[in-house]
Backbone as numpy.savetxt, mean C-alpha at the origin, in Angstrom:
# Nx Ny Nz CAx CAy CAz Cx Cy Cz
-19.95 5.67 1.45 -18.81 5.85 0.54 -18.31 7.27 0.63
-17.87 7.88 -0.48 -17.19 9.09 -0.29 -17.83 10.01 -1.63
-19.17 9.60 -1.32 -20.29 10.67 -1.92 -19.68 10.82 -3.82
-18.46 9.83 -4.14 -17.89 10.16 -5.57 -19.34 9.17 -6.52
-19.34 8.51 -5.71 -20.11 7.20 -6.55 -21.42 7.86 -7.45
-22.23 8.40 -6.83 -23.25 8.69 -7.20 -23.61 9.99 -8.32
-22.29 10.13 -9.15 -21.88 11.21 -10.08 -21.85 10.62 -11.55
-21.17 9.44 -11.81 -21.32 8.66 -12.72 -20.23 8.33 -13.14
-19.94 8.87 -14.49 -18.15 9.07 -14.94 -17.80 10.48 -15.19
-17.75 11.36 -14.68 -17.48 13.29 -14.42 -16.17 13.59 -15.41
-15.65 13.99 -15.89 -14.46 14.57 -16.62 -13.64 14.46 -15.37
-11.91 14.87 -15.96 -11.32 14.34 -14.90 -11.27 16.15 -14.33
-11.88 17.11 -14.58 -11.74 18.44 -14.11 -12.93 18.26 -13.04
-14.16 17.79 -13.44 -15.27 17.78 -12.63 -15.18 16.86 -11.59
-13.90 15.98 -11.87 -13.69 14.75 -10.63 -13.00 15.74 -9.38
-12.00 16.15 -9.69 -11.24 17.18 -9.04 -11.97 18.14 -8.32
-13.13 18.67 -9.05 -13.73 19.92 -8.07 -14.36 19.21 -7.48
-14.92 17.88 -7.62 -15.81 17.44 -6.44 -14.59 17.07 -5.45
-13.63 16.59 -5.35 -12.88 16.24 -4.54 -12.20 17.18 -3.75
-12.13 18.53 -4.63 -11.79 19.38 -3.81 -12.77 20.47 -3.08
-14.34 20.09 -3.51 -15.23 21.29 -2.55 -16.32 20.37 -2.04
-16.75 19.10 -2.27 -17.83 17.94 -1.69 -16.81 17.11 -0.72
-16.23 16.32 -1.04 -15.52 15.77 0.18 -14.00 16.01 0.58
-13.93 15.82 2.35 -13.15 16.49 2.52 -12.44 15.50 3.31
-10.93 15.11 3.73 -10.77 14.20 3.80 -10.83 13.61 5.71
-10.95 14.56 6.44 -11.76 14.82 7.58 -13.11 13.82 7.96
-13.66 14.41 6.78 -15.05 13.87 6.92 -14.96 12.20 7.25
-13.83 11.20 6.95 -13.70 9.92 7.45 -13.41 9.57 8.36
-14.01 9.75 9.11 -13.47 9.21 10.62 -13.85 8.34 11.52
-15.08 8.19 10.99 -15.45 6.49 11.59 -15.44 5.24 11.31
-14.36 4.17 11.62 -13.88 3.10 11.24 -14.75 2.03 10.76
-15.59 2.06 11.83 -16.60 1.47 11.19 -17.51 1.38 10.34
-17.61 3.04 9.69 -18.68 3.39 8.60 -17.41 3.53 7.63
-16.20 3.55 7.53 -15.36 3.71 6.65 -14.97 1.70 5.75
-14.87 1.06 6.85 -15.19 -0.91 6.55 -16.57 -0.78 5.70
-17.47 -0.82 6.26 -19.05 -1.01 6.25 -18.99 -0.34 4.35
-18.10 1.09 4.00 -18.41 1.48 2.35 -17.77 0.69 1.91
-16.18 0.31 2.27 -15.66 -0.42 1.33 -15.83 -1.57 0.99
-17.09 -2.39 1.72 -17.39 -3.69 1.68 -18.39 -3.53 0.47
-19.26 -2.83 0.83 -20.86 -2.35 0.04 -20.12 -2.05 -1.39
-18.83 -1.46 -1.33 -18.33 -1.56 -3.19 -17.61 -2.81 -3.64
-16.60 -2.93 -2.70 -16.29 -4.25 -2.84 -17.53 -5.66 -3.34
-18.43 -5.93 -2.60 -19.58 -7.08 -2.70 -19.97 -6.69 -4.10
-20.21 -5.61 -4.59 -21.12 -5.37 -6.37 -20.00 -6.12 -7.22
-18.57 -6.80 -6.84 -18.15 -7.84 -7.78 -18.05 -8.74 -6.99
-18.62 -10.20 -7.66 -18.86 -11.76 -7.08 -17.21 -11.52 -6.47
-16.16 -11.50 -7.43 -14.60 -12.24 -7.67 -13.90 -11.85 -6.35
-14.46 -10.55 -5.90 -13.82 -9.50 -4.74 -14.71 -9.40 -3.30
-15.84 -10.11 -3.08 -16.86 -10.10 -2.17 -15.74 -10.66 -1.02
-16.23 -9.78 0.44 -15.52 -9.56 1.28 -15.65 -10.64 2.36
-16.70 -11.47 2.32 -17.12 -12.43 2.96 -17.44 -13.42 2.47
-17.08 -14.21 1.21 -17.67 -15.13 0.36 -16.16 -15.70 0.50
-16.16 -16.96 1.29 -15.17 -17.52 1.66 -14.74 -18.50 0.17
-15.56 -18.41 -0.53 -15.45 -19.43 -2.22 -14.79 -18.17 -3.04
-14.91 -16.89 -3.12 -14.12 -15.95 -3.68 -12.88 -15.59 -3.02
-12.67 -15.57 -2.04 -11.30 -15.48 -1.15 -10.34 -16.71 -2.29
-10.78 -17.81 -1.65 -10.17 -19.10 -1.67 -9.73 -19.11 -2.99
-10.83 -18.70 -3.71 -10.62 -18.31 -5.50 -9.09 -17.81 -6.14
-9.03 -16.29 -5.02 -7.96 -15.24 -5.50 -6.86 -16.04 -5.37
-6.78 -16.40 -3.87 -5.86 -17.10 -3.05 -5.18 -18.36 -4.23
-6.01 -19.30 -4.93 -5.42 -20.27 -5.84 -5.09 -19.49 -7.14
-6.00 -18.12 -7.49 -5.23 -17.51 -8.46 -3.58 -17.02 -8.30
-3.06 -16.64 -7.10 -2.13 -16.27 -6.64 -1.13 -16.88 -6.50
-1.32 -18.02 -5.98 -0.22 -19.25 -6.43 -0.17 -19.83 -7.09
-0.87 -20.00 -8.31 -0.80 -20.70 -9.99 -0.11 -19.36 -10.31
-0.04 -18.39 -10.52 0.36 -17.18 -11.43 1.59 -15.99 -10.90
1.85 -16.79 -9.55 3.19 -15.92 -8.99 4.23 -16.57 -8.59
5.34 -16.63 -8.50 6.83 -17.18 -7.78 6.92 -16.47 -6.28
6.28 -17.49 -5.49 5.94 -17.04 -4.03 8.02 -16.58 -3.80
8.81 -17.15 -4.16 10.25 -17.06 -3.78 10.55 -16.36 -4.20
10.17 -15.36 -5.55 10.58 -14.09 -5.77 9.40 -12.76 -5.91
8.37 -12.78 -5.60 7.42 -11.88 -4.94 6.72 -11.83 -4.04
6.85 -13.09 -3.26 6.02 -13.13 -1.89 4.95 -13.96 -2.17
4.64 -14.39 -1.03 3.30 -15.05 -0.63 1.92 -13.69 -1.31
0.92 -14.49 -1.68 -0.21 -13.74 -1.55 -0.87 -13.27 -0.46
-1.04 -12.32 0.28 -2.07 -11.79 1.20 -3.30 -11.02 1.02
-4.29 -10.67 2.03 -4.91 -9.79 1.58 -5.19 -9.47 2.96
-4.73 -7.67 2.59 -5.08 -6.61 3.87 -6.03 -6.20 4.33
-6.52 -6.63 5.72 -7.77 -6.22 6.38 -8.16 -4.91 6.00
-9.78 -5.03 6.32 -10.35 -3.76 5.59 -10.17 -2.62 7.05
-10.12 -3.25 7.91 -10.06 -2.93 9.26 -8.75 -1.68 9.16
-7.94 -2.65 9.07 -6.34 -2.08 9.00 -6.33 -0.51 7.75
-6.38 -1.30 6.45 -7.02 0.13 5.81 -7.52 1.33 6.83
-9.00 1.13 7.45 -9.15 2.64 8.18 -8.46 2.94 8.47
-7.72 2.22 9.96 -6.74 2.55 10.92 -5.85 3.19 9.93
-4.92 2.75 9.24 -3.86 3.59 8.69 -4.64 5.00 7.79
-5.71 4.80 7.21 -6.36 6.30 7.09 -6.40 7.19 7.84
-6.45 6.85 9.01 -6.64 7.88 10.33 -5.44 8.34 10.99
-4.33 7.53 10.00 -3.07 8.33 11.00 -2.81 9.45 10.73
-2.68 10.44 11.65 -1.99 11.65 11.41 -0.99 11.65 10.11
-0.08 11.03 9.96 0.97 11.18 8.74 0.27 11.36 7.10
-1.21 10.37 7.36 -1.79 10.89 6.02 -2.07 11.99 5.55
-3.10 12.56 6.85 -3.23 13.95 6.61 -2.28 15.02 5.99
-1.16 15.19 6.49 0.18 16.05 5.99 0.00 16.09 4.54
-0.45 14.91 4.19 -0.45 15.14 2.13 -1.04 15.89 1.82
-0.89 16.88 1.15 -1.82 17.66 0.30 -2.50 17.16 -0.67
-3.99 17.79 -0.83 -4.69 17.19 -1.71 -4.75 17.84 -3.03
-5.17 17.21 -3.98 -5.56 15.62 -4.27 -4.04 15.13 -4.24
-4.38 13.78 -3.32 -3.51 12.94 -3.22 -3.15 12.19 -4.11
-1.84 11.10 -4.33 -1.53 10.45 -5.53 -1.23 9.00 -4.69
-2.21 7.39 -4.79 -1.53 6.67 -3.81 -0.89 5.66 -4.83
-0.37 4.91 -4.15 0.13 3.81 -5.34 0.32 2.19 -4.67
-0.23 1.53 -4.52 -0.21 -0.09 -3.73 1.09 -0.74 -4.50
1.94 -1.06 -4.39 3.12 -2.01 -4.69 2.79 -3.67 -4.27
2.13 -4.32 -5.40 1.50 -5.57 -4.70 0.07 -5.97 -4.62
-0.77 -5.10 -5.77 -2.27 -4.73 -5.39 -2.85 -5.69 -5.83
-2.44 -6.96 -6.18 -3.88 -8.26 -5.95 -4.94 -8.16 -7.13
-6.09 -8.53 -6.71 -7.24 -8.30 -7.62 -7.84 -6.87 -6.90
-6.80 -5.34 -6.42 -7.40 -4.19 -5.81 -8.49 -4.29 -5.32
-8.36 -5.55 -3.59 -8.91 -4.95 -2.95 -9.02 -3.93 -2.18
-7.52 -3.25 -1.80 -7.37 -2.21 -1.27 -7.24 -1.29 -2.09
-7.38 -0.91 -3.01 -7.50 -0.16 -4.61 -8.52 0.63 -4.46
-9.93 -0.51 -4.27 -11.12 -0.12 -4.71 -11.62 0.36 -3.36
-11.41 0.21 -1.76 -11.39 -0.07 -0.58 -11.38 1.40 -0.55
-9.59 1.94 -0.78 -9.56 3.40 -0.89 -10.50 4.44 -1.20
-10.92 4.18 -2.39 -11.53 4.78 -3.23 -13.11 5.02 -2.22
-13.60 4.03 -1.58 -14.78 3.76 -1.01 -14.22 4.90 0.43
-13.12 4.62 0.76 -13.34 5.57 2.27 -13.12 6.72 2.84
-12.34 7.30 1.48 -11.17 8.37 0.92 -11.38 9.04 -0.07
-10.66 10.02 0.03 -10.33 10.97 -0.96 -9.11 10.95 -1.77
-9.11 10.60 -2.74 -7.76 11.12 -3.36 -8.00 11.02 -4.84
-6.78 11.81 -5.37 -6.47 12.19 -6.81 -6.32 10.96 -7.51
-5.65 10.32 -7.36 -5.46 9.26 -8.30 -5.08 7.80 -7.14
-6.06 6.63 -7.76 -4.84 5.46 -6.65 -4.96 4.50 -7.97
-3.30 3.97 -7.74 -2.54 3.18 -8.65 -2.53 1.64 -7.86
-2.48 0.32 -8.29 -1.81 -0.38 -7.98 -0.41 -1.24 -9.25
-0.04 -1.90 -8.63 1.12 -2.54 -9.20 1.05 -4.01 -9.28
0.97 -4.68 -10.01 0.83 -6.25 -9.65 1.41 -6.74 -10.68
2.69 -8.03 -10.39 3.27 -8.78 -11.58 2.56 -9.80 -11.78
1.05 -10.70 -11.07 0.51 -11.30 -11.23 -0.47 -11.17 -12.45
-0.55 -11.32 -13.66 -1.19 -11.26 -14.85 -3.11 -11.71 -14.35
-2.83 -12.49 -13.99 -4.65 -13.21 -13.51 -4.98 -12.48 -12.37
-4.32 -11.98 -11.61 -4.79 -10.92 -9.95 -4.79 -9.28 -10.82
-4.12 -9.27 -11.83 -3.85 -7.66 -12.26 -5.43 -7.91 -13.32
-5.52 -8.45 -13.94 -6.82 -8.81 -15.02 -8.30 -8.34 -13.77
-8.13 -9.41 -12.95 -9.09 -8.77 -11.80 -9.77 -8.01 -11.14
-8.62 -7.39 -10.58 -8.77 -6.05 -10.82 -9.24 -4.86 -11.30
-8.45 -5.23 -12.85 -9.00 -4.35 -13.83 -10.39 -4.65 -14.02
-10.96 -5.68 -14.57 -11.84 -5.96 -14.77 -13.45 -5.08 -13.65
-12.71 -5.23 -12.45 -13.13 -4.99 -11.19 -13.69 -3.30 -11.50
-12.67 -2.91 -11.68 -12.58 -1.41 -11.87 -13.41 -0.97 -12.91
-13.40 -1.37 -14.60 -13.97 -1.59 -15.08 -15.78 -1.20 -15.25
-16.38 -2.33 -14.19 -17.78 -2.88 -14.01 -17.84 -1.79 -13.56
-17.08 -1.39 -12.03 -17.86 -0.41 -11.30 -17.87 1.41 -11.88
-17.16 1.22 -12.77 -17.10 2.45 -13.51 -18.40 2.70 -14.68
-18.46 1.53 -15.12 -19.73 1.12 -16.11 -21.18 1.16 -15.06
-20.87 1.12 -14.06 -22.14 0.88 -12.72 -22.14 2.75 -12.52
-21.37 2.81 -12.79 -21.35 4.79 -11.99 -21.32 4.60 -10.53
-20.76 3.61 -10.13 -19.91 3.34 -9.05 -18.82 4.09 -9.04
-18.17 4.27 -9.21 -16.37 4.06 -9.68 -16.41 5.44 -10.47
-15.57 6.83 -9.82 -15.30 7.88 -11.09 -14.25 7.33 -11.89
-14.85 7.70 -13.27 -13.54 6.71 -14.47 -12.50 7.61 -14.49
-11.26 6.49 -14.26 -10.30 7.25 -13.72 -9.67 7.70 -13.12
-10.02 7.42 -12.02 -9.91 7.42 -10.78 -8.90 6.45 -10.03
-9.40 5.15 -9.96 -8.35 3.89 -10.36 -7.82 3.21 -11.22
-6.75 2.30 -11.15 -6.10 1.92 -11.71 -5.05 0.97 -11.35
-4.65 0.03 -12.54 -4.36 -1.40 -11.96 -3.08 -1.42 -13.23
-1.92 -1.81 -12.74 -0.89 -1.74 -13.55 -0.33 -2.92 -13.54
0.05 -4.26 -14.80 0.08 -5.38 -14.92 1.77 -5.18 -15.27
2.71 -4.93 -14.20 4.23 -4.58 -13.77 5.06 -4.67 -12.43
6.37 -5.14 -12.89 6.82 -4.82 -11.34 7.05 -3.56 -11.32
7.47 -3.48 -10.33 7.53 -2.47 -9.19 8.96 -1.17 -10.38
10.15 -2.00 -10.67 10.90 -1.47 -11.03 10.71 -1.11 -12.60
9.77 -1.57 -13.52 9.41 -1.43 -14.53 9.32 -0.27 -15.13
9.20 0.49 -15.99 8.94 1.94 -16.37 7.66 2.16 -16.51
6.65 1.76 -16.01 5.53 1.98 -16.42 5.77 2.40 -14.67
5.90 1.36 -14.00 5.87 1.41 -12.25 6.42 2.49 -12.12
7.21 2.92 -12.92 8.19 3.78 -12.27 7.43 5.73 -11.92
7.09 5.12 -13.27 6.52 6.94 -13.28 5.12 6.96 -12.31
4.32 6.15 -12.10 3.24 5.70 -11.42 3.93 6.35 -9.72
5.35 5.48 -9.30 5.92 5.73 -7.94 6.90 7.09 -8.30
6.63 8.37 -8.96 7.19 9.12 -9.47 6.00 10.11 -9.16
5.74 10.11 -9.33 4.50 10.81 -8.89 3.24 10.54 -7.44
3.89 9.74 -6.55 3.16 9.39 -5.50 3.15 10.17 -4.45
2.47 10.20 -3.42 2.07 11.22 -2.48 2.54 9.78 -1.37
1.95 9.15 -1.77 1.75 7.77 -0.56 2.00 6.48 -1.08
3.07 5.61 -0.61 2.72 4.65 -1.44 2.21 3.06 -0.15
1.74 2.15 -0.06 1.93 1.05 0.36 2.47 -0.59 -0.08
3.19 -1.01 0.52 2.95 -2.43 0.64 3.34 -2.80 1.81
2.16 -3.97 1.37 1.54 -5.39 2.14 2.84 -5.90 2.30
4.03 -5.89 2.99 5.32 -6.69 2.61 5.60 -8.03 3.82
4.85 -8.15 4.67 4.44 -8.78 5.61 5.33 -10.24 4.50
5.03 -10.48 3.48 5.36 -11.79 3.10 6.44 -11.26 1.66
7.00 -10.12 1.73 7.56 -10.09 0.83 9.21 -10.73 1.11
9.64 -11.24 0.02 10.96 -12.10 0.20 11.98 -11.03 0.81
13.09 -11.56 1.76 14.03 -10.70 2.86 15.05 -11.52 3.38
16.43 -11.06 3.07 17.23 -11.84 2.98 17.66 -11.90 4.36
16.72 -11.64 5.60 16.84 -11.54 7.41 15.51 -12.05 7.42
14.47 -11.80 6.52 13.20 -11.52 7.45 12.86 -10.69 8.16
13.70 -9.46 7.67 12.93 -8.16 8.48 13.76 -6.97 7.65
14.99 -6.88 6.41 14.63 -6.23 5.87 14.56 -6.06 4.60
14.52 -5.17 3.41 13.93 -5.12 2.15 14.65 -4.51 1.25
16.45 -4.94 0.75 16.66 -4.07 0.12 16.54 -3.66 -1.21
16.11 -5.15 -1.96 15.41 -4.62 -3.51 14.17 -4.23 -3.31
13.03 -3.95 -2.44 11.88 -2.86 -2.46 12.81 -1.59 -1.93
13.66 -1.29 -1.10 14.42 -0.30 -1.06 14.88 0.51 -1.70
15.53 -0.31 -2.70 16.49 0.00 -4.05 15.11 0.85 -5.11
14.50 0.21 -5.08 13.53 0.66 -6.18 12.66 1.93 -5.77
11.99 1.61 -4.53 11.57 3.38 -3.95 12.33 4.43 -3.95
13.75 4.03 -3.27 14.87 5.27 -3.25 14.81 5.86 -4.71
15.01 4.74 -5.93 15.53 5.12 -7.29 14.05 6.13 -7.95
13.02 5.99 -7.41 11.78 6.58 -8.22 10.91 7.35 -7.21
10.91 7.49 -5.96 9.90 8.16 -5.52 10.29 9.66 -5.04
9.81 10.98 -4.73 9.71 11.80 -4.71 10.03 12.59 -3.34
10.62 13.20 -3.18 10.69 13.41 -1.72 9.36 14.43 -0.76
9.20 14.09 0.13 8.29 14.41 1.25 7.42 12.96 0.76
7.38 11.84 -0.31 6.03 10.81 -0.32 6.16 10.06 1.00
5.35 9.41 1.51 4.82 8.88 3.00 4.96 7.27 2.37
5.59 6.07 2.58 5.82 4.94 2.79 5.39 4.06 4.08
4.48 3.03 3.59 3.99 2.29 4.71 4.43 0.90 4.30
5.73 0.13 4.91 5.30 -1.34 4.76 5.01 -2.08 5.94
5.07 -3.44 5.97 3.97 -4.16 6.93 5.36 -5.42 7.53
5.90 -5.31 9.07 6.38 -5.89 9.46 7.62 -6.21 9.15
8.01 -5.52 8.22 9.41 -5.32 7.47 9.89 -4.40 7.15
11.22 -3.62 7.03 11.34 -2.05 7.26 12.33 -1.91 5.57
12.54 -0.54 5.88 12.64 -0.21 4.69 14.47 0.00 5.21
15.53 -0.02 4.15 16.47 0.33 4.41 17.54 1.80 3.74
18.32 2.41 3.73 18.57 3.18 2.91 18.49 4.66 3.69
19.74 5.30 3.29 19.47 6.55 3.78 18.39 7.71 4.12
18.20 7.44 2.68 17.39 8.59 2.75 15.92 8.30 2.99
15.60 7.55 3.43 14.36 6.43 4.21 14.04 6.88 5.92
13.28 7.85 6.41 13.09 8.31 8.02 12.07 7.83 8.31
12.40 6.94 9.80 11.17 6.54 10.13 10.46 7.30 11.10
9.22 7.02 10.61 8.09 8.44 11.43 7.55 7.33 12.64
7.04 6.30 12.66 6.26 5.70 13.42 5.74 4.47 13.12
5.71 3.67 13.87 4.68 2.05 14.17 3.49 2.03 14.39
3.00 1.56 13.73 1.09 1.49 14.09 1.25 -0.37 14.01
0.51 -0.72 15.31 -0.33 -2.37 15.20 -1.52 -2.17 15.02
-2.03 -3.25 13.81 -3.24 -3.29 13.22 -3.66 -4.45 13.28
-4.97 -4.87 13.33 -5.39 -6.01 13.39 -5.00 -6.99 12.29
-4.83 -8.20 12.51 -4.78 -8.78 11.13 -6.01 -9.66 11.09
-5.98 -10.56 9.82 -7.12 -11.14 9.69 -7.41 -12.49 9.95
-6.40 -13.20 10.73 -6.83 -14.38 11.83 -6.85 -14.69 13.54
-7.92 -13.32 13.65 -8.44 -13.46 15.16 -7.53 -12.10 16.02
-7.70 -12.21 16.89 -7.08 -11.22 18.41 -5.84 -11.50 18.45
-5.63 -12.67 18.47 -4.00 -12.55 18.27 -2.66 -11.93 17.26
-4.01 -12.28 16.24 -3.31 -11.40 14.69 -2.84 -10.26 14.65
-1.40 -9.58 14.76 -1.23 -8.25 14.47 -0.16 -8.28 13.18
-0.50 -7.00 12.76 0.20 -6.42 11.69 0.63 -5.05 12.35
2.79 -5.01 12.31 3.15 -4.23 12.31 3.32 -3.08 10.98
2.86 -1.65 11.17 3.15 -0.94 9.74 4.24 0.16 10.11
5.08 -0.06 9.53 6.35 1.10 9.61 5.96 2.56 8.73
5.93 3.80 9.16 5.52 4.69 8.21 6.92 5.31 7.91
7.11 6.11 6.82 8.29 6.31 6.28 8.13 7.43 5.50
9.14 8.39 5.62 8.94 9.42 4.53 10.66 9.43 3.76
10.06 9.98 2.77 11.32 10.23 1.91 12.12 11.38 1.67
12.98 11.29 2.20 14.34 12.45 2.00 15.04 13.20 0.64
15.20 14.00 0.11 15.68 14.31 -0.52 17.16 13.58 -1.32
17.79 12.75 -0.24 18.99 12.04 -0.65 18.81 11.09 -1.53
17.50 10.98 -1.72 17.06 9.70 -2.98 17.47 10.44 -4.33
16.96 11.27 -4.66 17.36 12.40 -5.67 18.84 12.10 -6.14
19.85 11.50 -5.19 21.10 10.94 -5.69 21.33 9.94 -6.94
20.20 8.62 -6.02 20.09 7.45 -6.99 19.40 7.58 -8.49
20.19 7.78 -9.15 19.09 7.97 -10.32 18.59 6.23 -10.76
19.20 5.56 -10.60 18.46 4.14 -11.14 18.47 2.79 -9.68
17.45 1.88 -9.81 17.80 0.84 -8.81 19.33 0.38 -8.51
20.07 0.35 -9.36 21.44 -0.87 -9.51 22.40 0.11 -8.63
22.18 1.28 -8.57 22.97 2.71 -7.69 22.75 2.19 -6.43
21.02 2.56 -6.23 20.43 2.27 -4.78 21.26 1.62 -4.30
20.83 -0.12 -4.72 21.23 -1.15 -4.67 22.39 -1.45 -3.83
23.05 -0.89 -4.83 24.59 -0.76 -4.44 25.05 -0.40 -3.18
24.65 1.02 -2.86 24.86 1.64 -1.64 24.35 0.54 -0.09
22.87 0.50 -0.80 22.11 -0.11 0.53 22.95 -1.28 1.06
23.55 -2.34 0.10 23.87 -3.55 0.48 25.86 -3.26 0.86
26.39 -1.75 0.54 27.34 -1.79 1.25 27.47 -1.08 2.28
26.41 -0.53 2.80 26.25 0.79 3.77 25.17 0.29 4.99
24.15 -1.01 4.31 22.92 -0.69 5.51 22.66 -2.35 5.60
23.25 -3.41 5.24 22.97 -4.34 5.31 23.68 -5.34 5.71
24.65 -4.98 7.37 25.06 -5.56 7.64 24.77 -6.96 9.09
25.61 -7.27 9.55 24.83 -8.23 10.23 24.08 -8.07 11.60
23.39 -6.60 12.48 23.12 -6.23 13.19 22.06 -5.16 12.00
20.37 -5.59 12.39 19.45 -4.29 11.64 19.11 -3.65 12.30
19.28 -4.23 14.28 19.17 -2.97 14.73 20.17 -1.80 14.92
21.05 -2.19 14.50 22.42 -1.37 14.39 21.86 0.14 13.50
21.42 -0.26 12.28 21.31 0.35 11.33 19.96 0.98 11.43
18.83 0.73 12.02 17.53 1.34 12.60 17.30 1.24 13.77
17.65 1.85 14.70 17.62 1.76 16.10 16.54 2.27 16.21
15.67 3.54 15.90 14.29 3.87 16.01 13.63 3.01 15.61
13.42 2.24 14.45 12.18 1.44 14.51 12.71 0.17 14.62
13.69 -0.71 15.35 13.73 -1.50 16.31 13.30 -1.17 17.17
13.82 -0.41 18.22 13.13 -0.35 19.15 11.29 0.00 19.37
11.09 0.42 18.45 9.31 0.90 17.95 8.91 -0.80 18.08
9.81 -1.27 17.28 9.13 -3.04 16.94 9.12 -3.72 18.20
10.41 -3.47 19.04 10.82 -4.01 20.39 9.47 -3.97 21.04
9.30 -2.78 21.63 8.20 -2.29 21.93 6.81 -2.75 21.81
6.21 -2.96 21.03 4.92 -3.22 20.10 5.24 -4.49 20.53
5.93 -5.65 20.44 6.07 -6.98 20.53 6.14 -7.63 22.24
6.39 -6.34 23.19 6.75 -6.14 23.97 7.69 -6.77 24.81
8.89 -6.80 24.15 10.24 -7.61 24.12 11.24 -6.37 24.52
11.81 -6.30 25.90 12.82 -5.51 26.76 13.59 -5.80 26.07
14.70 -4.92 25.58 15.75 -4.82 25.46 16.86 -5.59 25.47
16.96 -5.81 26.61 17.42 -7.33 27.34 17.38 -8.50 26.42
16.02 -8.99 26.51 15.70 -10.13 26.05 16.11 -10.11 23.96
16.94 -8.79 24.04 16.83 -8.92 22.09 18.47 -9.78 22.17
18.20 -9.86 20.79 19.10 -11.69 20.17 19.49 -10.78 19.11
């Protein structure tokens, strides 16, 4: 793990100095010992066990009794694999620490608690409009904090969307944020302008944006780079992640319905590679589809 566990519940001053003079965020660099912690915290709850194909299956029917797959997406859950890999990209590093992360989409936090196991950071948030996956979670968080697993406080599970005011100040304060958007609703299937609308309207400029196979739209939105990650049915499985930083031009939008506005008369027309030619072609690429052959 990341040596926090074994402290108990520390004040949030004594959380901080350990984070800023015991671990360092360097020190993670092996993928495989970085999987291997987040499983070992993950498994101490039955509901979240990483290999218990009866708890998967569990979340999975919690997820579709308790969400509108047509207006928040399908349920997924992000390889623990993939987690490292995107830990290790260069773009993380650039954050200064203590970091602030925030999941848009966080489930019963398996990647919540995952973080926490491989990483360093100041605070990680998730977001979930699912009431029975956000309970989970919490609950999750909870135990392992009561275990002296978990510094209290550390995580955190927010039962909101994304655009909500609770969400808001949460993505107001982020260093990093993710989503899983691989299945989030897209009026192409490849891009996102109400998750658009809502990052532009609340997040901070220099924060680092990762979504998954679907890009982000909007000015003030730069794309840094493509990473393929494994996904979680076999060798064939990949997950594209778009990384993204944020521009100062967000600072314009003061609310979503502004964003909104702009994105769908400025960036959402009927050509997306028109409008992102860098990470089309990044996607081109990765898929390994010439030029030529694009439709």
């Amino acid at each position: 793990g990341n040596g926090l566990a074994f402290f108990g519940d520390p004040s949030s001053m004594w959380r901080l100095f350990l984070i800023a003079t015991l671990v360092r965020w360097d020190d993670a660099t092996d993928p495989g010992e970085m999987v291997a912690a987040a499983e070992d915290l993950l498994n101490v709850i039955p509901q979240l066990h990483s290999l218990d194909s009866e708890s998967s299956d569990m979340r999975f029917r919690i997820a579709a009794e308790s969400a509108q797959a047509e207006v928040h997406g399908a349920y997924g859950e992000f390889p623990l694999q993939a987690i490292a890999a995107l830990l290790l990209h260069p773009a993380m590093q650039l954050q200064p620490l203590p970091r602030s992360f925030v999941d848009v989409g966080s489930g019963a936090g398996r990647v919540l608690l995952s973080l926490a196991a491989m990483s360093t950071w100041g605070s990680i948030t998730g977001i979930e409009v699912s009431e029975p996956l956000h309970t989970l979670a919490a609950n999750a968080i909870g135990e392992l904090e009561r275990q002296g697993k978990l510094p209290s406080g550390l995580v955190s599970s927010l039962h909101a969307e994304a655009s909500d005011p609770t969400a808001a100040r949460a993505l107001h304060e982020a260093d990093v944020v993710f989503c899983y958007s691989t299945a989030f609703p897209s009026p192409d299937g490849l891009r996102l302008p109400h998750l658009s609308a809502t990052l532009a309207s609340t997040l901070p400029a220099g924060a680092l944006v990762i979504t998954t196979d679907k890009w982000l739209v909007g000015s003030c939105f730069t794309f840094q780079d493509l990473l393929t990650l494994p996904g979680s049915d076999g060798d064939d499985d990949q997950i594209q992640a778009f990384l993204w930083t944020v521009s100062g031009e967000c600072s314009e939008w003061s609310d979503k319905a502004a964003a909104l506005a702009d994105i769908e008369a400025r960036w959402m027309g009927e050509d997306a590679c028109a409008d992102r030619p860098d990470a089309c072609k990044a996607l081109m690429t990765a898929l390994g589809i010439d030029d030529e052959d694009e439709t």
